[in-house]
Residue, then its C-alpha position, 0 to 999 in steps of 0.5 A: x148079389x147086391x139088393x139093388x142087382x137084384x130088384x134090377x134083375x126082377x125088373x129084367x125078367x118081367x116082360x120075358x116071364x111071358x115068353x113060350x120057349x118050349x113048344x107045347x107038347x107034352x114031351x117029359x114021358x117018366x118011365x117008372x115011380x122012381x124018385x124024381x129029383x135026388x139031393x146030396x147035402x153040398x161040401x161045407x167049408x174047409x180051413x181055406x178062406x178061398x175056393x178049392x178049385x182045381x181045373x185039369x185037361x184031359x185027353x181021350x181016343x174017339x174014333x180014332x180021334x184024339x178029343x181034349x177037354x177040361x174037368x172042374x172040381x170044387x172041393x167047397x162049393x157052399x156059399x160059391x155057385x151061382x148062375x149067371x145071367x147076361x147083363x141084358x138078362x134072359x133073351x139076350x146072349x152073351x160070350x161066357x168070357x165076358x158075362x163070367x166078368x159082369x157078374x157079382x161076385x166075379x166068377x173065378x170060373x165060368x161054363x155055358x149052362x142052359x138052352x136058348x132060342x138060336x133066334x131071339x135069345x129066349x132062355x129055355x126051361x127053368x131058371x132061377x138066379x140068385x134066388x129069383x125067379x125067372x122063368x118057369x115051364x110045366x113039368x110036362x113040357x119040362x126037362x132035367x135041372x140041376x140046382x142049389x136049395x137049403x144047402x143041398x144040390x138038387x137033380x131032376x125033373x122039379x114044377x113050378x110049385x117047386x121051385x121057391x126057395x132054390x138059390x139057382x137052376x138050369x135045364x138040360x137036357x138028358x140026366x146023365x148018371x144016376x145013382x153012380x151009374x150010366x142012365x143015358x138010355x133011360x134020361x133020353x127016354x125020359x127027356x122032352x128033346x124037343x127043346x134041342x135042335x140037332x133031332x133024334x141023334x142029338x144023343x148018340x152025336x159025336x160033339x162038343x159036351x158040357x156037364x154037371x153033377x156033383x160027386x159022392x162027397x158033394x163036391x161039384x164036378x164040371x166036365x167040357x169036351x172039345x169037339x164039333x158042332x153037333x150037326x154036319x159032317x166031320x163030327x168030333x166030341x163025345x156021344x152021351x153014353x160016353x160022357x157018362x162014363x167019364x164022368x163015373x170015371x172021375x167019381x160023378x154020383x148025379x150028372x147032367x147034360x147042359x146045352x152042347x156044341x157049338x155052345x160049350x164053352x170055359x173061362x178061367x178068370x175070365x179068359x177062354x180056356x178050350x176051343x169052342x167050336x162054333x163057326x158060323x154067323x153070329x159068332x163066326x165070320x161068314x166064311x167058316x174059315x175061324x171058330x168062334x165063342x158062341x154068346x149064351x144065354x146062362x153060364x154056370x158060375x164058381x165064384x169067391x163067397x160074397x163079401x168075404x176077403x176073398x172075393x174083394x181080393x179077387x176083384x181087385x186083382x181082376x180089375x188091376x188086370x183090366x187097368x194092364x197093371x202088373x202083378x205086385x208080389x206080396x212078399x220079397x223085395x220089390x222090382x226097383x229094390x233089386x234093379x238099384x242093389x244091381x246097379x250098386x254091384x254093378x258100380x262098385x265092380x266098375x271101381x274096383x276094376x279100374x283100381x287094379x288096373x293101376x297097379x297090377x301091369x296087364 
């Protein structure tokens, strides 16, 4: 980000550095004198001059049901994630689609991230952007983060004190696995739940999930389950435990559990890739006859490096794609060049043909 984005970015946050999102209880409860944060140095750079991104479907039976979602793997994540505010920063929301586009760099591939208040936008516990600061909460009104420090990622339960030096953060809300193993009765004893606004069920509901974490060779995991919002009837997704399983399955170490629901949402160069499941105002029309992506208030971002090669190529793609320009292959001749070689052919047949006829009697 340039330097100028991000004293505009400072500027942005002032007046909600104030703002009480959390309510003021004492919620974070830990359990035992294990380690409260853990770290894995992140995967370096490879050969390629670009993202090593590879997103997938995947399927499972729930219920009875058949659940779809999305599995994002970054093979070299150094230098290439960030999180990503709405242009209006924290306290306003915007649709993961369009704030994956604001961002600098753009982001090649974009989920929701943290909590916000559903009444005035406000993001909820830590935050952290481009290295600056935006919001901090006790560590005792806190939850888990997932973030990016010296090179390393970072999951856990961090303070204020803590917190210089990250290059980003977000909350969730229940550290999923631990230590390549399924920690969701432990993290949701330990997690200050008050932050979410679906009760005590909120783990064990079937819904639309997103998830974090990174795997035993640093490379980061991204795990979005379609399904329902997580109250009413008629629930559809996946229960924490589950989550958690699937996660292991696909090689997660560390895991957490961003905001859910009617939140969770994909973008792959800018455009939605699942099926959120929101269907009320704001988003939705007031009827609830249509699902709706949900504005945010934070979205992880997978991006190009800065200022390599890469990113202005992307960019530039992009913005060719907005403009409705065409894809222009690099190499082969271009459209015209075969258009007129066919009408040359098709010319030349024209003659010939009509040559024959003179002498060959039909």
């Amino acid at each position: 980000m340039r330097n100028r984005e991000v004293q505009m970015l400072r500027l942005q946050m002032l007046p909600f550095l104030i703002i009480a999102t959390i309510p003021s209880i004492a919620a974070y409860m830990p359990i035992d004198d294990a380690p409260k944060v853990t770290t894995k140095s992140i995967a370096g750079a490879s050969d390629a001059e670009s993202a090593q991104l590879q997103v997938r479907m995947v399927g499972f039976e729930v219920n009875g049901v058949h659940i779809t979602g999305h599995l994002g793997k970054l093979a070299n994540p150094a230098g290439r994630v960030s999180l990503a505010l709405p242009p209006g920063g924290c306290g306003s929301r915007e649709l993961v689609t369009v704030t994956s586009q604001k961002h600098q760099p753009r982001c090649k591939f974009a989920i929701n991230a943290g909590y916000f208040n559903v009444h005035n936008g406000a993001c909820i516990g830590n935050v952290i952007s481009h290295g600056v600061i935006v919001q901090t909460v006790p560590i005792s009104e806190g939850n888990v983060n997932f973030g990016i420090k010296n090179g390393k990622f970072h999951i856990g339960y961090i303070t204020p004190q803590e917190m210089p030096g990250f290059d980003m953060m977000v909350s969730g809300v229940v550290w999923l696995v631990r230590n390549g193993k399924n920690n969701v009765e432990r993290g949701w004893k330990e997690a200050n739940t008050t932050v979410q606004t679906s009760g005590n069920k909120y783990a064990t509901n079937l819904a639309s999930r997103t998830a974090v974490g990174w795997d035993a060779d640093g490379k980061l995991l991204v795990l979005q389950i379609d399904g329902s919002i997580a109250v009413g009837h008629n629930k559809r997704g996946m229960d924490m435990t589950t989550l958690a399983d699937v996660l292991i399955k696909h090689g997660a170490v560390e895991a957490i559990n961003l905001d859910g629901g009617g939140s969770s949402a994909m973008a792959v160069d800018g455009m939605l890739v699942n099926y959120p499941s929101d269907n009320q105002p704001p988003s939705c029309d007031p009827s609830g006859l249509y699902q709706c992506e949900r504005p945010v208030s934070t979205a992880l971002c997978i991006h190009e490096v800065e200022g390599e090669q890469a990113a202005v190529e992307y960019d530039a793609l992009m913005m060719q794609r907005e403009g409705g320009a065409t894809y222009e292959a690099t190499s082969g001749p271009s459209p015209f060049i075969l258009l007129l070689g066919g009408a040359l052919l098709f010319g030349l047949g024209t003659a010939a043909a009509l040559a024959v006829r003179q002498f060959v009697p039909f």
